[in-house]
C-alpha positions in Angstrom: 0.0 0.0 0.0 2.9 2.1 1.0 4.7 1.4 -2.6 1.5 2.4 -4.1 1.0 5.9 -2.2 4.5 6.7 -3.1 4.6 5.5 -6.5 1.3 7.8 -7.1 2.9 10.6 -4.9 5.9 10.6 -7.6 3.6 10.3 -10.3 1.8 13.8 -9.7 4.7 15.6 -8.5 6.2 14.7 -12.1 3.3 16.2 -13.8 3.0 19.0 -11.0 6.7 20.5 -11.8 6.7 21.5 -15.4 3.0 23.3 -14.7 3.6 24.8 -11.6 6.9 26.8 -13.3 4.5 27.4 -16.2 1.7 28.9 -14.3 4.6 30.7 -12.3 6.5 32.1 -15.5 3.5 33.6 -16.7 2.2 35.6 -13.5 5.7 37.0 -13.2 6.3 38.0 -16.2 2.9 39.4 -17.2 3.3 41.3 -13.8 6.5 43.1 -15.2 5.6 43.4 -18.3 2.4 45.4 -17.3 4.6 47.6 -14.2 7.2 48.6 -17.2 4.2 49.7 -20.1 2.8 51.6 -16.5 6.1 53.4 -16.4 5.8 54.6 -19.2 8.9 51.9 -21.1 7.1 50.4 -23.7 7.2 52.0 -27.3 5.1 53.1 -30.5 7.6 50.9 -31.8 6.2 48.4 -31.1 3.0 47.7 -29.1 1.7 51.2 -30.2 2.0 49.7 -33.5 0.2 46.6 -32.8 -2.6 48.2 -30.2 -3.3 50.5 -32.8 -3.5 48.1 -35.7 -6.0 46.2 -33.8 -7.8 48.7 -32.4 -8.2 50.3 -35.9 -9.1 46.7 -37.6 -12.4 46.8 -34.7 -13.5 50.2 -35.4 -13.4 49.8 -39.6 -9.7 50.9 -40.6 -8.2 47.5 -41.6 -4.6 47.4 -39.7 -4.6 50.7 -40.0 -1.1 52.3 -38.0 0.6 55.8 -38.3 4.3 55.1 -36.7 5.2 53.8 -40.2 4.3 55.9 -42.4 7.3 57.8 -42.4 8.5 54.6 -44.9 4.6 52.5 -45.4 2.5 55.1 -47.2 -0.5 52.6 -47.2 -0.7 52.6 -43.2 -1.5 49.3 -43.3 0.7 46.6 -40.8 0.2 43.8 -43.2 1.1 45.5 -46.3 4.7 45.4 -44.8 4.4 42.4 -41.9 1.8 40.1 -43.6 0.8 37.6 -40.5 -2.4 35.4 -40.6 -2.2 35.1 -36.5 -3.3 38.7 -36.5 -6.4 37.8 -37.7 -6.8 35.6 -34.6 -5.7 38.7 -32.6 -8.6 40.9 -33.9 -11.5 39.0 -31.9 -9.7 38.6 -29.1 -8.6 41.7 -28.8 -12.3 43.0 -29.6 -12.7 41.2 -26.2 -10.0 43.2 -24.3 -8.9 45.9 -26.0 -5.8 47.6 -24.0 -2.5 47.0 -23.4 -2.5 44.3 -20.7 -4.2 42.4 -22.6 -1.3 41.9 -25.2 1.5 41.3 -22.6 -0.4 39.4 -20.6 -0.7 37.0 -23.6 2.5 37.0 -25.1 4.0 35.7 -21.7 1.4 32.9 -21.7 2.4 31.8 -25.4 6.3 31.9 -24.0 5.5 30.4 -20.6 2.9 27.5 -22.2 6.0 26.8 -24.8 7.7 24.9 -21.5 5.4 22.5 -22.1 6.0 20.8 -25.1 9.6 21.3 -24.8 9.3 19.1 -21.3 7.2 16.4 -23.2 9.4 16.4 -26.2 12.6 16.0 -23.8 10.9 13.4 -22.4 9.9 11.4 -25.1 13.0 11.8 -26.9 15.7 11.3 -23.9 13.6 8.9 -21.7 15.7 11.0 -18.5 12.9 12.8 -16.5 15.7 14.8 -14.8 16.9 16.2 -17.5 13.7 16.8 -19.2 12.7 18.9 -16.2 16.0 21.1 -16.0 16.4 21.9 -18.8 12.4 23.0 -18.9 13.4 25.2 -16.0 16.6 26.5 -18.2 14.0 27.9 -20.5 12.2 29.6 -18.1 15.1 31.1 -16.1 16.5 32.5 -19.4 17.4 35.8 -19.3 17.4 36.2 -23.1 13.8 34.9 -22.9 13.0 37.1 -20.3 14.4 39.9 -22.6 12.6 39.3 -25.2 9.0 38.8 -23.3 9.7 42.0 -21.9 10.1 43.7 -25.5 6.4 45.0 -26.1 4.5 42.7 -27.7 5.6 40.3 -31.2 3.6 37.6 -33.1 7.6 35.9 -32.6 6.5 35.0 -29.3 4.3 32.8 -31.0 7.4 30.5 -32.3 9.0 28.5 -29.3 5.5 27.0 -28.1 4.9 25.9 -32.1 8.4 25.0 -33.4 8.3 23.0 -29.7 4.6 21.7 -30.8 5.7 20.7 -34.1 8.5 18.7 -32.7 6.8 16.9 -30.0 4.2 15.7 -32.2 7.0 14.6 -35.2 8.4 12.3 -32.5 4.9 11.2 -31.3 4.6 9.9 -35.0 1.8 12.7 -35.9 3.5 14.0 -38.7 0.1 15.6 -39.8 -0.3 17.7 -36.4 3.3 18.1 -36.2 3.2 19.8 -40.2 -0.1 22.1 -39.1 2.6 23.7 -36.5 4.9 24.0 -39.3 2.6 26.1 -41.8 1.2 28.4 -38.2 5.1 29.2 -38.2 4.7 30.7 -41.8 1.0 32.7 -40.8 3.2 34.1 -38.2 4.9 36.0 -40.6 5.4 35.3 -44.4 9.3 35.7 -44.4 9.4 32.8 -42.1 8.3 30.7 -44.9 12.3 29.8 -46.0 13.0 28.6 -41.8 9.9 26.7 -42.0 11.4 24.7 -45.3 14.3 24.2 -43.3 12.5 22.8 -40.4 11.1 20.5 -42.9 14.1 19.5 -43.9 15.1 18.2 -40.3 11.9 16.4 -40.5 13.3 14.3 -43.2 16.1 13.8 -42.1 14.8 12.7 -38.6 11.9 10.6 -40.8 14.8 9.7 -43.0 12.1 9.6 -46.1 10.6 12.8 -48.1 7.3 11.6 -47.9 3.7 12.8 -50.1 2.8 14.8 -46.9 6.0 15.8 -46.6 6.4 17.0 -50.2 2.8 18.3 -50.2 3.5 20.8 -47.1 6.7 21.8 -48.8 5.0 23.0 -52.4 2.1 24.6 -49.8 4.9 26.9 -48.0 6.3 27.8 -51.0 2.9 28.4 -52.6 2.0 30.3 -49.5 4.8 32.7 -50.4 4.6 33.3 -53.9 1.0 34.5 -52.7 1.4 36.5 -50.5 4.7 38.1 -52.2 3.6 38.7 -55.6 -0.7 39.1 -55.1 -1.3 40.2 -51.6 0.9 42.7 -50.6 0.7 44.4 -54.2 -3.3 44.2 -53.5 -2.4 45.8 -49.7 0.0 48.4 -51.6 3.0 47.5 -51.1 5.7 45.6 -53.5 8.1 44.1 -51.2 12.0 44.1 -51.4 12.1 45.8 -54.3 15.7 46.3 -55.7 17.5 48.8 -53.7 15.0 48.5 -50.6 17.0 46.0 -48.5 19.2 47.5 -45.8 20.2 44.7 -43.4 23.1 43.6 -45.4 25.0 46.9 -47.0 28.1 45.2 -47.8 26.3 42.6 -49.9 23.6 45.0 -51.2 20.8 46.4 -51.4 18.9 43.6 -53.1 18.1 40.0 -53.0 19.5 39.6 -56.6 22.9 41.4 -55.3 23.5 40.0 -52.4 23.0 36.3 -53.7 25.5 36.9 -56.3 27.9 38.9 -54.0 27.8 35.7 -51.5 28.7 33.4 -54.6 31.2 35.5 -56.1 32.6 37.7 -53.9 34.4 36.2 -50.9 35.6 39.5 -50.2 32.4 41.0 -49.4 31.2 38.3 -47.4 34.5 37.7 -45.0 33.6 41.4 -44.1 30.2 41.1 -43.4 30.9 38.5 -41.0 34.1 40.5 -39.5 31.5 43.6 -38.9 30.6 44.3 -35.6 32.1 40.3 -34.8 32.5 40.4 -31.0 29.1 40.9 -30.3 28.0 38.3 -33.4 30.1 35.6 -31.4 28.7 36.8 -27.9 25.3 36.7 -29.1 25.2 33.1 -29.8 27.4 32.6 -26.4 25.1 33.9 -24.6 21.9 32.1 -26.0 23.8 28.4 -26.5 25.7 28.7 -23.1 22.4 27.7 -20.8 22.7 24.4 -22.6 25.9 24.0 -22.9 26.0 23.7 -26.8 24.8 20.7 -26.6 22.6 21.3 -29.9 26.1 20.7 -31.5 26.1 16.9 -30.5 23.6 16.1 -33.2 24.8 18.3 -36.5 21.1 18.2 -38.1 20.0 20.6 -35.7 21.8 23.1 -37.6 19.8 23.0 -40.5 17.1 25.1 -39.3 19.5 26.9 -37.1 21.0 27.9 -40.2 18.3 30.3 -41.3 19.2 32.8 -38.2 22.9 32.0 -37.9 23.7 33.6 -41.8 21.2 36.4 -40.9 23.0 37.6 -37.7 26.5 36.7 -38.9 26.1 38.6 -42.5 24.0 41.3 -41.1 24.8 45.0 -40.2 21.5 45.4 -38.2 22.2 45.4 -34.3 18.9 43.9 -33.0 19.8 40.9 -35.4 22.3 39.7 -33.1 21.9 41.4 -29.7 19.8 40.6 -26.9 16.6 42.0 -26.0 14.4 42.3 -29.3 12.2 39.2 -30.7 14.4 38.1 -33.1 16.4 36.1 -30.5 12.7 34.0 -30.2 13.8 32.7 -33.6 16.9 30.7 -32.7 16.0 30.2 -28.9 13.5 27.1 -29.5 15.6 25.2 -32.3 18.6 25.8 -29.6 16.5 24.3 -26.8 15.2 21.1 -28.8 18.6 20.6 -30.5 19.8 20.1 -26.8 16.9 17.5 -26.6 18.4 15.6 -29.4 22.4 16.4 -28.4 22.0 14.7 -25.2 20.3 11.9 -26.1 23.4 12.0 -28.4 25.5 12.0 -25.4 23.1 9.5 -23.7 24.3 7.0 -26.2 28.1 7.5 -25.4 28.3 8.0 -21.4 25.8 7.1 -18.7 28.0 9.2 -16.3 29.2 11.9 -18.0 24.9 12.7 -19.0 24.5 12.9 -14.8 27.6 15.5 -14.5 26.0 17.4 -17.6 22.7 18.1 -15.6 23.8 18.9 -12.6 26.2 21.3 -14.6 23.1 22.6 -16.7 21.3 23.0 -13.2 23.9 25.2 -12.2 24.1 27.5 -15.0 20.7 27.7 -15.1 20.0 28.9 -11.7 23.3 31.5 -12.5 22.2 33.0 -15.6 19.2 34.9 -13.3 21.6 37.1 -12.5 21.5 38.9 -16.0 17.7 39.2 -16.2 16.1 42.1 -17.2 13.9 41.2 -13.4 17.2 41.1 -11.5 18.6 43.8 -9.2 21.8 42.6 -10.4 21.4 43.7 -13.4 20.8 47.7 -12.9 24.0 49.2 -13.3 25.3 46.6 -15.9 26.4 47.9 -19.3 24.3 45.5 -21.4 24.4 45.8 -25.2 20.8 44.8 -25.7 17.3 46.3 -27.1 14.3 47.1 -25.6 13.7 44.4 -23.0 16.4 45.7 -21.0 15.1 49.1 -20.8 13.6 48.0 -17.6 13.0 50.9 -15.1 10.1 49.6 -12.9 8.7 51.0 -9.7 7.0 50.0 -7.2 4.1 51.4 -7.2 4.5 52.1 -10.7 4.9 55.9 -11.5 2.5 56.8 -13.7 -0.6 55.3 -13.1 
């Protein structure tokens, strides 16, 4: 009977752990989220964008939003951003239609990502332990607290269904696990080449190239042509039009010219990669150091990995490889599951070196609170970061 009780007793308090930091994650953060928009550190750019986009889409003015006008002459958000989840914003929104509302729910999509990531370490590694430190590395993130602290972005939408996606590939639902995939690319239309790539890593992880497979590949790319060549002219905008393009000015200023400069001139690219270099290489320090590298045991994790990693190496655009913006919500989750499938790598190898590596990865990640945007600690610190680490918050807040 006694077995039983504590058999039962272990039972729940596996279940209980991964919630109870969920539910935890989210209160916290939507707290601090709402005290900094109270003290008066969010920005037009860019919940004012997005509260006034919505707002504007309930009262008759489709996405209508004046901070970039300056450069969008239509007004409209998804002339430029085109993203099918805003649609499912707009009713929701219609429901609760202020601020809070947005941060409170971008910390739930972020916090209810821990989820899937603890079920698809789970079912991958078999090691319970691991599967629930390296859940509680997620949340105790600092670079994910930066980022939920940014305003509000349809990014935060990626960890929970790149996580999804993945969980349900190794379940053997490859149809549920696709239906992730093609939400990635709803998210925002230029996400359509990372969500090829994360195809990609489903065949190799399938090891076949399937008819659904195949079919979801010609539907992204479908989805893109579109959106690229019909709906945004229809919206009123052409997009990346030759000479448009500024993230890459040593490459140039369009797609065309900076393909061919990449090909032909090796020149050009060693010095888009030198530019600004320390803080490219500290970037991805920073966000592969809370586990350890270990997405580097298993190689095919860099394929979609790949999409971000030429971005912010070739790029001249700060917020593409510094902390603190959404961007960093890109690489984050194909980090945290390539860790998934790195130590089961290393499960393979060393029974006793995989115990020293969580205890090590418990370590780090109880250390790398020190460098959240929520930490005293951090006040004072010369941070090279965006947005989420403009964090002056009072208690009671200042302004309200």
């Amino acid at each position: 009977m006694t077995v039983k009780f504590q058999g039962s007793l272990k039972q729940i308090t596996t279940v209980k752990i991964p919630f109870v930091t969920f539910v935890v994650y989210v209160i916290v953060f939507t707290i601090f989220s709402i005290l900094k928009h109270y003290n008066l550190h969010s920005f037009a750019y860019d919940l004012g964008i997005f509260l006034q986009s919505l707002w504007n889409t309930i009262h008759g003015r489709f996405f209508y939003e004046t901070p970039d006008l300056y450069w969008n002459p239509t007004g409209n958000y998804l002339s430029v951003h085109f993203s099918v989840i805003m649609l499912f914003l707009v009713p929701l929104y219609f429901v609760l239609p202020n601020a809070e509302f947005l941060l409170f729910f971008q910390s739930f999509l972020l916090g209810l990502a821990g989820l899937p990531l603890y079920f698809l370490c789970k079912k991958v590694t078999g090691n319970d332990a691991f599967a629930k430190i390296l859940t509680i590395s997620y949340y105790l993130s600092p670079i994910l607290h930066a980022a939920n602290l940014y305003d509000f972005h349809v990014e935060s939408f990626l960890p929970l269904l790149i996580f999804s996606s993945l969980y349900y590939l190794e379940k053997g639902a490859l149809r549920k696990s696709l239906l992730f995939i093609i939400a990635i690319c709803f998210c925002l239309y230029t996400l359509c080449p990372f969500a090829i790539l994360l195809l990609l890593f489903h065949v190799v992880r399938l090891r076949s190239f399937n008819k659904t497979l195949i079919a979801s590949l010609l539907g992204i790319i479908s989805y893109y042509i579109l959106v690229s060549r019909f709906v945004l002219p229809a919206l009123g905008n052409i997009p990346f039009q030759p000479g448009t393009i500024t993230w890459f000015p040593f490459l140039g200023r369009s797609w065309m010219e900076i393909l061919n400069n990449v090909i032909k001139s090796p020149a050009l690219l060693i010095k888009s990669v030198l530019y600004d270099a320390q803080p490219k290489i500290t970037y991805w320090v920073l966000i592969s150091l809370p586990v350890l590298f270990l997405y580097l045991l298993y190689p095919p994790s860099l394929i979609p990995l790949s999409y971000w990693l030429v971005i912010s190496l070739l790029t001249s655009y700060e917020p593409f490889y510094t902390i603190g913006w959404q961007y960093v919500l890109i690489p984050i989750p194909i980090i945290y599951a390539g860790a998934v499938y790195g130590f089961r790598s290393l499960l393979k190898i060393k029974i006793n070196i995989s115990k020293k590596i969580i205890k090590v990865l418990l370590i780090i990640s109880l250390a790398q609170l020190i460098f959240s945007p929520i930490s005293p600690l951090v006040y004072g610190l010369q941070i090279r970061g965006g947005g989420g680490y403009d964090n002056v918050m009072s208690f009671p807040p200042r302004y309200y």
